[in-house]
C-alpha positions in Angstrom: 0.0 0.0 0.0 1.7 3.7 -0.7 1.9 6.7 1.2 -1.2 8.1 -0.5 -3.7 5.3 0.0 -2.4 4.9 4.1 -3.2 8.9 4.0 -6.5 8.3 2.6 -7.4 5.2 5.0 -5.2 6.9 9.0 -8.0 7.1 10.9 -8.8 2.7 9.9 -5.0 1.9 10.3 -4.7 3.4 13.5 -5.7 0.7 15.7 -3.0 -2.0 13.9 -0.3 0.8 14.5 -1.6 1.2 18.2 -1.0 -2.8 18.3 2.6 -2.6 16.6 3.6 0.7 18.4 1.8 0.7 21.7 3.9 3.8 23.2 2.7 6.2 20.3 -0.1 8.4 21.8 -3.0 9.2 20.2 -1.8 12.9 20.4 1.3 11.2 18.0 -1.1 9.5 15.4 -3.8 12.5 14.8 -0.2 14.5 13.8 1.4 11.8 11.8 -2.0 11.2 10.1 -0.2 8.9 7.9 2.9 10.2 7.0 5.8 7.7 7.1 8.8 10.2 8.1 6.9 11.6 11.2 6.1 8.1 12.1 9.6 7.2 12.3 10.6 10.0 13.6 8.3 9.4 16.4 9.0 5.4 16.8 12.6 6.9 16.5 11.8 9.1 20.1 9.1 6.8 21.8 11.2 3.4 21.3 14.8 4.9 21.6 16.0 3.1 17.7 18.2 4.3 15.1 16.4 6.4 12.4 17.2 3.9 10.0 15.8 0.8 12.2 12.3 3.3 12.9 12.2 3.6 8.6 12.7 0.0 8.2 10.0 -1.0 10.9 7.6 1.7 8.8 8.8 0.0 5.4 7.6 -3.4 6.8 4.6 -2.3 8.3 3.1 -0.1 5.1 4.4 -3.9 3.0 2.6 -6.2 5.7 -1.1 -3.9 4.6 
């Protein structure tokens, strides 16, 4: 699934990113409202990982929809 169709569907998706990322708030999801940078960024801050590990969690994640 791309960027643009996550966008379109957030608000569904948020729940399985609740499950995958369980310390993101829901403050965190309304602003990342689907994009992938700011969703690393903030898996990145909440989980303590290397930039590159948060983009390649985000990778698999948008792959696994």
């Amino acid at each position: 699934m791309n960027e643009d169709r996550i966008k379109g569907k957030w608000k569904q998706l948020t729940g399985t990113v609740k499950e995958k990322w369980g310390k993101l708030t829901d403050d965190d999801l309304k602003v990342v409202e689907g994009n992938s940078e700011y969703l690393a960024g903030k898996i990145q801050e909440r989980y303590g990982v290397a930039r590159d590990e948060a983009e390649k969690q985000v990778r698999e994640f948008e792959r696994s929809l």
